[in-house]
C-alpha positions in Angstrom: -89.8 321.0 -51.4 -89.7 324.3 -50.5 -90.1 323.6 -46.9 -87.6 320.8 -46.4 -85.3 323.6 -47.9 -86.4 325.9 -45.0 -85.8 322.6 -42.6 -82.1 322.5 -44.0 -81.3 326.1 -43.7 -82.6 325.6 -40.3 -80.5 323.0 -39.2 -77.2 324.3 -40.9 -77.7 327.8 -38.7 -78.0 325.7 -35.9 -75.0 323.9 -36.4 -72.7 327.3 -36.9 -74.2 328.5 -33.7 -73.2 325.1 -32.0 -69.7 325.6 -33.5 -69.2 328.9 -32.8 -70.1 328.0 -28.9 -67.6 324.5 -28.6 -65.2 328.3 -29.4 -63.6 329.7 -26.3 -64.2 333.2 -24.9 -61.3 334.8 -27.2 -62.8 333.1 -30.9 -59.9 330.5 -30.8 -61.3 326.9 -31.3 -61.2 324.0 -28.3 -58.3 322.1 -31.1 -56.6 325.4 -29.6 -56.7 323.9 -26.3 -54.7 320.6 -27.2 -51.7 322.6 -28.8 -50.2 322.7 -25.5 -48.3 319.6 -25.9 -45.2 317.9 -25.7 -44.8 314.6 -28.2 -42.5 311.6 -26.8 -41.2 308.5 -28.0 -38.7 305.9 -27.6 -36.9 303.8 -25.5 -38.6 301.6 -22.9 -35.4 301.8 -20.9 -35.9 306.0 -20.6 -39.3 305.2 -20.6 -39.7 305.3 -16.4 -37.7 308.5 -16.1 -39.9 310.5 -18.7 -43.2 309.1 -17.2 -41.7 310.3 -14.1 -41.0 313.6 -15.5 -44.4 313.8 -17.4 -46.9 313.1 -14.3 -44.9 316.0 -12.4 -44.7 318.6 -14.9 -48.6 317.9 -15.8 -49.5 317.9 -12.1 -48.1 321.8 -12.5 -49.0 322.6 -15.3 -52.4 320.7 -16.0 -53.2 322.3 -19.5 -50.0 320.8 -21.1 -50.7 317.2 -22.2 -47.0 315.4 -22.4 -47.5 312.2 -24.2 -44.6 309.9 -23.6 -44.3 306.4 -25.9 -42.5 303.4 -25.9 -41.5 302.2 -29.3 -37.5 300.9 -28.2 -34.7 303.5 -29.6 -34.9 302.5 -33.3 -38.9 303.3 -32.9 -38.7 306.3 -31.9 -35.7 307.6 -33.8 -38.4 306.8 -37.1 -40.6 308.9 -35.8 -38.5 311.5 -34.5 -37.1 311.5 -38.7 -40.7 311.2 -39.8 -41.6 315.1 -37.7 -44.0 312.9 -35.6 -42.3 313.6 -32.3 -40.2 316.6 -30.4 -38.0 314.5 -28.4 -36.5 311.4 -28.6 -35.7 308.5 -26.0 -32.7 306.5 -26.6 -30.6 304.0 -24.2 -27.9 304.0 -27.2 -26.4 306.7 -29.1 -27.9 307.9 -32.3 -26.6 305.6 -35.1 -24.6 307.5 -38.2 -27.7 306.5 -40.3 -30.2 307.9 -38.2 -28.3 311.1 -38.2 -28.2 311.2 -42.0 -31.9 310.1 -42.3 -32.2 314.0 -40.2 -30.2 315.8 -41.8 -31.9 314.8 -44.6 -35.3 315.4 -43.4 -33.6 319.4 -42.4 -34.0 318.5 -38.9 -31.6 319.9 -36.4 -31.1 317.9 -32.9 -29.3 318.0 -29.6 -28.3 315.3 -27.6 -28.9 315.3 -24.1 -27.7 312.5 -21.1 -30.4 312.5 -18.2 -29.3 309.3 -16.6 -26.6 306.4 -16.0 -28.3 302.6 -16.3 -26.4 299.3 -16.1 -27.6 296.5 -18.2 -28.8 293.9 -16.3 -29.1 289.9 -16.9 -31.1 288.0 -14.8 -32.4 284.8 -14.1 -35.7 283.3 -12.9 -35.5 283.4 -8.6 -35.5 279.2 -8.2 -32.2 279.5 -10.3 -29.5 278.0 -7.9 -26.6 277.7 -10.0 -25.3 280.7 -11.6 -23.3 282.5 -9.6 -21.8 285.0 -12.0 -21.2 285.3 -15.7 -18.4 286.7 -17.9 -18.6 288.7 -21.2 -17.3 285.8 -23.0 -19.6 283.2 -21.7 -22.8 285.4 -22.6 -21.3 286.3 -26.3 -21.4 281.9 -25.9 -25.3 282.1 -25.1 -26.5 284.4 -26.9 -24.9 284.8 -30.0 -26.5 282.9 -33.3 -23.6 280.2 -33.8 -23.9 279.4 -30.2 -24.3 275.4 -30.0 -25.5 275.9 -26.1 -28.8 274.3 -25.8 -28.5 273.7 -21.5 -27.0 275.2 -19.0 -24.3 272.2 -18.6 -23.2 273.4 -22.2 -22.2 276.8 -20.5 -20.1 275.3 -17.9 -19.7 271.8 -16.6 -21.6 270.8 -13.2 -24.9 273.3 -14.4 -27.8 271.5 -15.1 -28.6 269.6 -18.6 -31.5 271.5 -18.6 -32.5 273.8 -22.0 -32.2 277.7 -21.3 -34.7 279.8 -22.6 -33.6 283.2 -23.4 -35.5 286.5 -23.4 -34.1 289.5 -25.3 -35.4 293.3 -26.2 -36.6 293.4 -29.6 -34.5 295.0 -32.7 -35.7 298.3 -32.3 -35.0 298.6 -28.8 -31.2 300.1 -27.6 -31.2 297.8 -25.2 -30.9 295.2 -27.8 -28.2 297.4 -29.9 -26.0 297.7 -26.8 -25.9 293.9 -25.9 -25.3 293.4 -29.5 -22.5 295.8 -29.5 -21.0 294.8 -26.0 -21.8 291.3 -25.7 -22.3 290.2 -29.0 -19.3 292.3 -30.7 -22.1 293.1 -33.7 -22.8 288.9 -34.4 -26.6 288.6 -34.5 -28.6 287.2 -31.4 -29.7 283.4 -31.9 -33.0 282.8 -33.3 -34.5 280.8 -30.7 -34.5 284.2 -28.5 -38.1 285.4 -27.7 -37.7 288.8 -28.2 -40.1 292.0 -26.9 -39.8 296.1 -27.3 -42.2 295.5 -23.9 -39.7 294.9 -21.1 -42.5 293.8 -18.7 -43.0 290.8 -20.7 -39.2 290.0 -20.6 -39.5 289.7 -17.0 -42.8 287.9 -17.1 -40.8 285.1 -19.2 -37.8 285.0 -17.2 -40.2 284.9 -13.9 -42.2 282.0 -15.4 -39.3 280.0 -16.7 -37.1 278.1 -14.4 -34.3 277.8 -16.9 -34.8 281.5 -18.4 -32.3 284.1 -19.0 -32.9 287.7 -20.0 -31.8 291.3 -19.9 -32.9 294.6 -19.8 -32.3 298.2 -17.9 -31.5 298.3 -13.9 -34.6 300.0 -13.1 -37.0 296.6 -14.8 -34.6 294.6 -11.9 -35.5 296.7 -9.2 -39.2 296.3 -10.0 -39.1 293.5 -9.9 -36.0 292.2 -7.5 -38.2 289.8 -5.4 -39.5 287.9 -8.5 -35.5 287.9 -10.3 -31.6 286.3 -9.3 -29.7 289.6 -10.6 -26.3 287.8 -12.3 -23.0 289.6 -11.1 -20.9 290.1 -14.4 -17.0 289.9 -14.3 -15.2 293.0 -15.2 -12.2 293.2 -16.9 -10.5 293.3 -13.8 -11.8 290.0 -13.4 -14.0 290.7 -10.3 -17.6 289.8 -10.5 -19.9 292.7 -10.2 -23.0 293.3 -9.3 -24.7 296.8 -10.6 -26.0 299.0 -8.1 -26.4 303.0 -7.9 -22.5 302.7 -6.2 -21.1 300.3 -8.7 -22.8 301.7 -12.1 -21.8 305.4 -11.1 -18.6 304.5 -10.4 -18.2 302.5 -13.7 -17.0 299.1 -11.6 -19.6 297.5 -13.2 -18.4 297.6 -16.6 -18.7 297.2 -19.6 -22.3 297.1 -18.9 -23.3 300.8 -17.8 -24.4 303.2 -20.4 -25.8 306.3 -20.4 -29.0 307.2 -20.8 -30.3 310.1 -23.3 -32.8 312.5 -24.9 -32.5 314.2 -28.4 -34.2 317.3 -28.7 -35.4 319.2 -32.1 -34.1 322.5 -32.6 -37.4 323.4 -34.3 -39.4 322.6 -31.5 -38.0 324.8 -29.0 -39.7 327.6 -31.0 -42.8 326.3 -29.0 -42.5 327.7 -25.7 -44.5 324.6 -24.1 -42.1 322.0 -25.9 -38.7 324.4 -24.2 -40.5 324.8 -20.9 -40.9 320.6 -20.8 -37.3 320.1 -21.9 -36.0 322.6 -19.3 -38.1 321.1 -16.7 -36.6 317.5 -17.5 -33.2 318.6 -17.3 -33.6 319.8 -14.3 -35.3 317.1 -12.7 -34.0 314.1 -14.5 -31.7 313.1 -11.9 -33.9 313.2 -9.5 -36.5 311.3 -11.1 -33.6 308.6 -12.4 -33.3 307.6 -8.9 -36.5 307.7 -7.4 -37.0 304.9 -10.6 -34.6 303.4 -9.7 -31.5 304.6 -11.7 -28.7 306.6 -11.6 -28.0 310.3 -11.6 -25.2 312.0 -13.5 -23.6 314.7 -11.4 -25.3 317.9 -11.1 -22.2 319.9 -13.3 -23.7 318.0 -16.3 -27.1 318.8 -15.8 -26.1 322.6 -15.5 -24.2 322.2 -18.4 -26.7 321.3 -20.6 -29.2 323.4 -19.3 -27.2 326.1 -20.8 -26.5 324.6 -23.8 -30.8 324.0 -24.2 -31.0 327.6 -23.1 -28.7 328.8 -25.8 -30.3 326.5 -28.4 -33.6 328.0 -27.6 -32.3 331.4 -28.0 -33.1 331.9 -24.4 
């Protein structure tokens, strides 16, 4: 007995010695390492901009791990409330509930616009029909008392053939802002598939001769040799397609939005968590277009720069 307690003692000073060197040079623990790091979440829309922003400011600054996540605007707005994340992706405006649910929580925030995006509806490529669509005739689609089954119920001389429609998911802002726009609050029809994962929106448009869908400009331009992009009409009655020229310009209306970040007051504190805001602020239009959307004009960015800089106490 005595000498398994000798065997014991043994192995338990072995394993403080094994701790003690997983330590680094100045005592501090390797879990000391990983505080460097910047927690993300939300919209799939914002979602190419941050990754954007993420692989270049780790490429700098390699101890700094910047997690970006993609659980739609709603998603990441829970755990933004729930102290799980420091900044927050959103393709919609933060909803007066969602605000509440902070202040509640003693959470201070910031809104921040990084880019412009125009909603985009497309069709699969063998679609040779549809030459444009209006707001009303989508708000006929899409909306739950809709009685269109094919496209000849949309207008006459389409095809009796049954559309298939392909939506963003509840929790995404994508889906809020057609609802909103498009929609005028009704809820979408039932027989929509619906995904927070706009890669598989385009993989059912793209496999669906008769599909619709929508989803953020950049998702198009990914994928513009697979897609038929649908001009919309404005409401000066011109049909519009969305480009960098016409979505900046706010021709191709009512279907560009911007694009934003929300940043926790708290969080600046951490000097790794201010440094990876500043750095998207200033890089954010850049990184919007080489995705594939649009920049706002360089006065904004240098506007809220300052106004990061004088949250942070900087």
């Amino acid at each position: 007995m005595k000498s398994r307690k000798i065997v014991i003692a043994v192995l338990m000073s072995l394993l403080v010695i094994f701790t003690a060197a997983c330590g680094n040079g100045d005592g501090s623990s390797a879990a000391g390492e990983s505080s460097k790091k910047v927690m993300v979440d939300g919209s799939s829309t914002v979602f190419p901009i941050m990754e954007a922003v993420a692989e270049e400011y780790s490429a700098a600054n390699p101890e700094v791990k910047a997690t970006i996540g993609v659980s739609g605007t709603g998603g990441g707005f829970e755990k933004f409330i729930a102290g799980e994340t420091h900044i927050s992706n959103a393709s919609r405006p933060i909803k007066e509930e969602e605000k509440q649910a902070l202040e509640e929580a003693g959470i201070e925030f910031t809104e921040f616009k990084v880019a412009l995006d125009g909603l985009s509806v497309v069709v699969n490529k063998e679609n040779d029909w549809v030459d444009q669509l209006t707001i009303e005739e989508l708000n006929k689609m899409w909306s739950e008392s809709s009685d269109v089954k094919t496209w000849a119920d949309v207008r006459e001389g389409w095809p009796e053939e049954e559309i298939k429609f392909f939506s963003p998911g509840a929790d995404s802002g994508t889906f809020d802002y057609f609802d909103e726009v498009v929609l005028e609050g009704e809820q979408i029809r039932k027989d929509a598939a619906l995904s927070e994962d706009d890669n598989v929106l385009v993989q059912g448009v793209t496999g669906t001769k008769h599909g619709i869908g929508y989803f953020g400009f950049a998702y198009y331009l990914e994928n513009k040799d697979e897609l038929k992009i649908v001009p919309i009409v404005n409401q000066d009655g011109k049909a519009v397609t969305p480009s960098q020229e016409t979505i900046q310009s706010g021709e191709y209306e009512p279907l560009s939005r911007p694009l934003y970040i929300y940043v926790k007051h708290e969080a600046l504190k951490d000097e790794t968590v201010y440094d990876f805001a500043k750095y998207t602020l200033k890089n954010a239009g850049e990184m919007a277009e080489a995705v594939g959307y649009v920049a706002l004009p360089d006065s904004v960015y240098k506007e809220q720069l300052k106004k990061l800089d004088e949250i942070a106490g900087k």
